[in-house]
N, C-alpha and C positions, 0 to 999 in steps of 0.2 A: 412344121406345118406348111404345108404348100399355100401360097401366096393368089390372091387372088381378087377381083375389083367390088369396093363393096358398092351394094344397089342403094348407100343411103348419100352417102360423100364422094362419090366415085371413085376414093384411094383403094390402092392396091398395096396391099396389106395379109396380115395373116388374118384368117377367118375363123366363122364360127356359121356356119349354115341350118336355115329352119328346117327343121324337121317335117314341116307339113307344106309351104311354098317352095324351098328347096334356095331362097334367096341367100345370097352371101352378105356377112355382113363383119364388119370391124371389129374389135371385141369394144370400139369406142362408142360406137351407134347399137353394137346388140347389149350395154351396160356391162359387161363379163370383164375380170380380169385373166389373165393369160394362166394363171391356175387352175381358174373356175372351168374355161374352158379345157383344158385339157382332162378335167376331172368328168365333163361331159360326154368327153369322145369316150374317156373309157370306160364310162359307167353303161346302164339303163337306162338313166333320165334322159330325156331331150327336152331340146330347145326349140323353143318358138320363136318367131318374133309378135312386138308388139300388134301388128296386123291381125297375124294367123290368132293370137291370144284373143282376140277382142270380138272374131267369129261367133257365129253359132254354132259353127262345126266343131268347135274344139273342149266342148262341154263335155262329149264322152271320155277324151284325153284326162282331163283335169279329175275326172273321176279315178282314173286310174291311176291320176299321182296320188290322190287323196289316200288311196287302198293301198298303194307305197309308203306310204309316209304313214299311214295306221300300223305297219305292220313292223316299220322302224322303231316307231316309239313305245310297241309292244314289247320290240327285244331290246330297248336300252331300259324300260322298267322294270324287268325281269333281271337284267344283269345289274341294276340296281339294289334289287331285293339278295339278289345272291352275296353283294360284296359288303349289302346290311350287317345278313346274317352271320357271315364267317369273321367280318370286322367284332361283332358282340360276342362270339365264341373266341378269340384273340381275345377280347375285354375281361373276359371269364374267366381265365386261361391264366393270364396276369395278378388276377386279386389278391393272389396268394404271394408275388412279390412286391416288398416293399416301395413307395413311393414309383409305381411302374406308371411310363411314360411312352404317349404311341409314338414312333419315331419311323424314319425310312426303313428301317428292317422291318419295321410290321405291315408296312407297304408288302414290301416284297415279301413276307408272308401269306398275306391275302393272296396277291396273283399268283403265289406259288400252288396254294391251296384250290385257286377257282382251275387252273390250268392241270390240277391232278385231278381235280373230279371230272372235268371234262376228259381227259383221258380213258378214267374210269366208269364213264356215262355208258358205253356200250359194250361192258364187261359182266357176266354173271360169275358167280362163283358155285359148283354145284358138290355134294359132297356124298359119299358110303357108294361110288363107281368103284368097282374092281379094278385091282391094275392085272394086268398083261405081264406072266414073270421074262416074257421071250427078253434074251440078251440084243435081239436086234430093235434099236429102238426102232427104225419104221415099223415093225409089228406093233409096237407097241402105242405108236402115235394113231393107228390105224383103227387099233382096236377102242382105245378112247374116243376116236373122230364118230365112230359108229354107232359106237355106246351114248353118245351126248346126241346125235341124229335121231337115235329112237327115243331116247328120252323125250325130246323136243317133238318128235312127231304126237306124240302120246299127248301133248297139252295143247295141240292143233294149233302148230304154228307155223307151219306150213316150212317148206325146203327153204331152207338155211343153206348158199351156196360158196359163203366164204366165211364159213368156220374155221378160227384158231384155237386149238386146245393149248392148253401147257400145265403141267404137273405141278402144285406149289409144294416148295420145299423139298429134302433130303429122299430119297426113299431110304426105309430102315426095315430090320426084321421083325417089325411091331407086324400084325398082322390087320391092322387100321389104314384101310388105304387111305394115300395121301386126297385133296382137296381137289378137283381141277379148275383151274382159270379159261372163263371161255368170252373168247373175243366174237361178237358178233354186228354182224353190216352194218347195225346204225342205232341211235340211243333209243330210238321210239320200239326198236323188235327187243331189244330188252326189255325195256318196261311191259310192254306186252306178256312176257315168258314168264315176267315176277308176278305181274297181275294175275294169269291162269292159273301160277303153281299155287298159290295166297289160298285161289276159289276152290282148288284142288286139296288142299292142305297139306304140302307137299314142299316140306319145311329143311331139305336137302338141298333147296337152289333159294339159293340170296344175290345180293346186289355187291357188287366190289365198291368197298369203303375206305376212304383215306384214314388215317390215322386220327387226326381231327375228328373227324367224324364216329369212330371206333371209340375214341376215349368219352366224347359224350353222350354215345350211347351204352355204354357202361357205365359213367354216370347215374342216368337216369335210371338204370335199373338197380341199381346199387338205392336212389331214393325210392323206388317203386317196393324194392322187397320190403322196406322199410317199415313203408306204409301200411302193406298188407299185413307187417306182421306187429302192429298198432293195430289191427282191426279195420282199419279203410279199404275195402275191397271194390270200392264202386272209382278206382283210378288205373287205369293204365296206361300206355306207350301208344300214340298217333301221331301219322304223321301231317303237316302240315306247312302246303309250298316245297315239298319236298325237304321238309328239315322234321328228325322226331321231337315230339316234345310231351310230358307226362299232362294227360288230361282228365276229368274224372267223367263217367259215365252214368248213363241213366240205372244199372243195375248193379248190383252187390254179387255179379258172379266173379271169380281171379279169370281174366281176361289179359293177362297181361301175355303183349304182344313179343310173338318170335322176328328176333331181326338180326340181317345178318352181320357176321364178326369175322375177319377175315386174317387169319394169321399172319 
């Protein structure tokens, strides 16, 4: 940090300068320690000083940390509800062995799990696409890229401009074409495509599920069939916070929900 004289002590010193006067100031006169500041230069936030703070002019600023800091504490509650939920499916998970104890590997379970779905957040999985028998696979990637393009124009979702496809699994002389994985720009245009094909009923394109995720929703279908075939037909599969879970409903038709499973 370039050195320079501050306007409170007149030492020359490393700085930390207002954002709104433009004064230089100590990090000992502007309260900062030599962390804080450096974490200011490279952040978004700025610094004021005590002066510029204590204006009238700097109400609309403070609004706008305010809207900063709302939107912080939105995504450390949400990453809270996430490492809830996956810690209680670990808790689950467990019950079936004896005297089980959470320990650092369930640590590093958790992150391992919040860091695959994030992965998996802008992945569809869509399936009964024809494959391409051409031996050259760029024909082959071509024809799938095309095939998932009109799909997706069909549920108006407008041009998709960095589609990745990939084939899951073996191809075999089963005449069942394989599954495809499809990587798309960002987790909100997936969720989009799920949402359309849901209102569509167009029960060929799912959401790519971790393992974790795969077993308790099998799970729950496993207690759903159950149910239904006791006679309780007023329960099915919904999701909620983005986790499924069995609820019951206001009527008695089998409602029980398609979701996706992912080989």
């Amino acid at each position: 940090m370039a050195k320079k004289k501050c306007s409170v002590c007149n030492t020359v010193d490393d700085h930390i300068a207002c954002d709104k006067c433009s004064n230089a100031f100590c990090f000992q006169c502007a309260d900062v320690t030599l962390s804080e500041a450096r974490i200011l230069k490279k952040t978004k936030f700025k610094f004021e000083c005590t002066a510029c703070c204590n204006s009238k002019d700097s109400g609309s600023d403070m609004t706008e940390y305010a809207k900063t800091m709302n939107k912080l504490v939105e995504a450390i509650n949400t990453l809270q509800t996430q490492v809830q939920t996956i810690q209680r499916q670990l808790s689950e998970s467990q019950s079936n062995n004896q005297n089980g104890q959470p320990n650092m590997k369930d640590m590093d379970s958790v992150i391992h799990e919040m860091e695959e779905r994030d992965r998996r957040a802008k992945n569809i999985i869509i399936y009964d696409i024809e494959e391409n028998d051409s031996e050259d696979t760029n024909v082959r990637v071509n024809h799938d890229t095309q095939a998932v393009a009109n799909l997706l124009t069909s549920l108006d979702s407008g041009d998709q401009n960095h589609v990745k496809v990939r084939r899951l699994g073996k191809k075999s002389n089963e005449s069942k074409p394989r599954p495809l994985l499809v990587t798309l720009d960002s987790r909100m245009v997936a969720v989009s495509i799920l949402k359309n094909a849901r209102l569509k009923r167009m029960k060929s394109i799912k959401n790519d599920l971790t393992l974790m995720q795969r077993e308790k929703l099998e799970s729950l279908r496993n207690k759903l069939k159950s149910k239904h075939e006791n006679g309780e037909m007023n329960w099915t599969i919904k999701y909620t916070n983005g986790s499924p879970q069995l609820c019951q409903t206001d009527n008695n038709l089998n409602t029980t929900a398609q979701y996706p499973n992912r080989k």
